[in-house]
Residue, then its C-alpha position, 0 to 999 in steps of 0.5 A: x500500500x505504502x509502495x502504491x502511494x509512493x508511486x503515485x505521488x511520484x507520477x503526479x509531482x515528481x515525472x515532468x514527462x508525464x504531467x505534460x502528457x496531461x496537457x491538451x497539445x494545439x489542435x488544428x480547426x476549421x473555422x465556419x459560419x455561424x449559420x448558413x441559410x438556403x431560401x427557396x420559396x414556401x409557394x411555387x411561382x415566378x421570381x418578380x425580383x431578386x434584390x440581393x447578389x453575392x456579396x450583399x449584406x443583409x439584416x434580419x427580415x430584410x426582403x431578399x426577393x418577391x415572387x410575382x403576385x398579382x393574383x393574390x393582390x387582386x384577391x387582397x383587394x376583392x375581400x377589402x372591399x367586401x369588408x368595407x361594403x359590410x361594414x357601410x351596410x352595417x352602418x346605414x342599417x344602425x337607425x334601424x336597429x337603434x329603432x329596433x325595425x331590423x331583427x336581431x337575426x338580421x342584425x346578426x347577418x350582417x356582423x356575421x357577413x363582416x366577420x366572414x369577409x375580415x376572415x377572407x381578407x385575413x387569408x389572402x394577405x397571408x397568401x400575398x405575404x408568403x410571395x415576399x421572401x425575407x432574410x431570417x439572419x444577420x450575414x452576408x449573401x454567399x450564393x445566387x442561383x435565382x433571377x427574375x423570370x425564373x420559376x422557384x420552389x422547394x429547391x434553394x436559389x439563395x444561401x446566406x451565412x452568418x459569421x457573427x459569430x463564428x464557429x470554430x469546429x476542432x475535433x479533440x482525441x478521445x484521450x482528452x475528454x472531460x478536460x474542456x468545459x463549456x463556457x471556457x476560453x480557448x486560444x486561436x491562432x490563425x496563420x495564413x493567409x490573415x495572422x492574428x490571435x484571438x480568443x474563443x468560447x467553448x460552446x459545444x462539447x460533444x458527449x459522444x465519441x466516434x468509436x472509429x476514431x476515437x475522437x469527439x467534436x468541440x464547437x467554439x464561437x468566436x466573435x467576429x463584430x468587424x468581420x475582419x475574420x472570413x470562414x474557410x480558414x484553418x487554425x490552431x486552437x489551444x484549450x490551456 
């Protein structure tokens, strides 16, 4: 018992070779948007316009493109204008039924009418509104497949990435697992073709690890409010 405990007490204070085995070495990571966003169009129908190009930053619920949309327009216009007729019906009838010359079922028609019509007006600006395709992040336009006049539907024709913040993946030797927290800072050193340093935060730590090669996933998010820094580049990351 005395001999174990010598011993392990010379493994942990006394072998210098072995406490810097425990040391987390620089890993090599990727670094990726933060999100990357494909738009393609809830309805079928013709692009009206594409207001965006490749390159263009857009903001959260900025209008990207509008599909053409006469028809639901029309239909927007024809329940307005039952709406209105409703409620001008309703207002010459009042004296009538202040005097009480109009029933109540007939009363009760005519509001039934009105809300039948402010139902149908509600439906056709939903459809209008789902021909106008809106950013749903903050980024920056990095694909365009779509122009005005072509038809679109499930598949994509614009792909936008965020990359404030950006994400750091690193895959980490199952050797070291337990060894980084979420929440903790990391250290980034980027070489080619930007240089710079930069700290990170441990965002994701995966619970699983890949049985084939023995390594788990850790996700980063670094800050990039300038956006000096592009996605696609490769770093060092060091966890100590």
């Amino acid at each position: 018992m005395k001999n174990a405990l010598a011993l392990l007490i010379y493994l942990l204070f006394l072998c210098p070779s072995l406490s810097a085995a425990a040391e987390i070495p620089p890993l090599e990571g990727i670094i990726e948007p933060n999100e990357l966003v494909q738009f393609s169009s809830q309805v079928p129908g013709i692009l009206e316009d594409v207001k965006v190009d490749r390159g263009t930053w857009v903001k959260r619920g900025q209008v990207i493109a509008t599909l053409k949309s006469g028809v639901q327009q029309a239909a927007v216009d024809l329940a307005k204008a039952h709406v209105d007729f409703g409620k001008r019906k309703l207002l010459r009838n009042e004296a009538l039924i202040k005097k009480q010359l109009i029933s109540i079922h007939d009363k009760d028609e005519i509001e039934t009418e009105i809300r039948f019509a402010e139902l149908e007006l509600a439906e056709a600006e939903q459809q209008l509104a789902l021909r106008t395709i809106k950013s749903t992040i903050d980024g920056v336009v990095v694909e365009r497949t779509g122009a005005a006049g072509e038809y679109v539907g499930e598949d994509p024709f614009l792909t936008i990435a965020s990359i404030d913040p950006l994400s750091v993946e690193v895959v980490v030797p199952a050797a070291y697992y337990g060894m980084i927290r979420k929440g903790s800072d990391a250290q980034l050193e980027v070489t080619d073709p930007i240089t710079g340093k930069y700290t990170a935060k441990v965002a994701i730590v995966d619970q699983i690890i890949d049985a084939a090669t023995s390594t788990f996933a850790v996700r980063l998010e670094l800050p990039n409010p300038q956006k000096q820094l592009p996605a696609g580049l490769k770093c060092l990351v060091n966890f100590n």
